[in-house]
N, C-alpha and C positions, 0 to 999 in steps of 0.2 A: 461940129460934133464935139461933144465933152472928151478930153483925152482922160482916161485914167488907167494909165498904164502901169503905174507906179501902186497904186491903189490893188487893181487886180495880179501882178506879182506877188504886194505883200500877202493878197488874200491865195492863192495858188501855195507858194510856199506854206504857209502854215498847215494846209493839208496835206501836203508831199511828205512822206517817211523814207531816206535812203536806204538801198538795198542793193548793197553789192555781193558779187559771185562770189561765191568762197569756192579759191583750187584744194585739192585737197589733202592741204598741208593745213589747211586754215586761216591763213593771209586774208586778208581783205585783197580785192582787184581793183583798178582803176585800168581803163582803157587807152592810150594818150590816140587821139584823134582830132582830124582837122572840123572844127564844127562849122554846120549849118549857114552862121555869119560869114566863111571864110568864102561862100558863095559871092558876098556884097561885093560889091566896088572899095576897091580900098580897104578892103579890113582883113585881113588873116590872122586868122586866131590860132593857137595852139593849146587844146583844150586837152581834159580827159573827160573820155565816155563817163557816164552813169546809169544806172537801171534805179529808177526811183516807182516808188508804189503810189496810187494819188487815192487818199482816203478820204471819206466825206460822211461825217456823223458816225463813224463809226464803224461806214461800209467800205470795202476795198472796190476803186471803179477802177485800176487798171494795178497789176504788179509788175508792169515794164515798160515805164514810159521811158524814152530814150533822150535825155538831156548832157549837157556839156556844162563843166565847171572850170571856168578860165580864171585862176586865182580864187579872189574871194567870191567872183562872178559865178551865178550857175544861170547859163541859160538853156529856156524852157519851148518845148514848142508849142506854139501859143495855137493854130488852128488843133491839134491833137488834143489839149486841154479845155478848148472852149469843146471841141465836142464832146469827152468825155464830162464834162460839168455842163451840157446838155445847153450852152451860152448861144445866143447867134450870131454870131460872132465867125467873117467868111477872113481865109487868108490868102491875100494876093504877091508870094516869095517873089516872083519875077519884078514887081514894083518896091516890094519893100513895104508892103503897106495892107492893113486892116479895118476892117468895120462891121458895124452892126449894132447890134442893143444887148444889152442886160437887164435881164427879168421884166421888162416892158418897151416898148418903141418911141415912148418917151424919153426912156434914157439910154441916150445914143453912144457908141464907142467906135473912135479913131485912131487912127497911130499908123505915121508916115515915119519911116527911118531915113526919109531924105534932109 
């Protein structure tokens, strides 16, 4: 299968607009939590929460997707994203690993985190 996993982040991000909670003193919030990855073998991450908006043409498909920014890092959840961007795109967390197609069955999508 074609990996483009790097391809589909850039394109994800460019339609993600952050939006964090405001307490109500005004501050900006961050969460610090243990993400999603910290599930994996081997990897504990020490992230902060985010509530990000996923906008597309214009429209808002979701005002609370829940992602993690570990440094420069922000990771996304990729089966909550393919389904809000309508992708087929199925996610298997207990393997570590994804597939399906984008916009046709010809062009296939993989990604193994082993």
């Amino acid at each position: 299968p074609l990996l483009l996993p790097s391809l589909v982040a850039a394109l994800c991000l460019s339609w993600l607009a952050p939006t964090r909670a405001q307490p109500a003193d005004g501050t900006a919030a961050a969460l610090p939590a243990k993400s999603p990855a910290a599930g994996l073998p081997g990897r504990v991450v020490e992230a902060s929460m985010l509530i990000l908006d996923v906008r597309l043409d214009g429209f808002i498909l979701s005002d609370g997707l829940t992602a993690y920014q570990d440094g420069p890092r922000v990771l996304l959840p990729l089966g909550e994203l393919a389904r809000l961007l309508t992708l087929a795109i199925t996610v298997q967390p207990d393997t570590g690993s994804a597939s399906g197609y984008v916009l046709n069955e010809e062009r296939t999508f993989g990604l193994n985190l082993d």
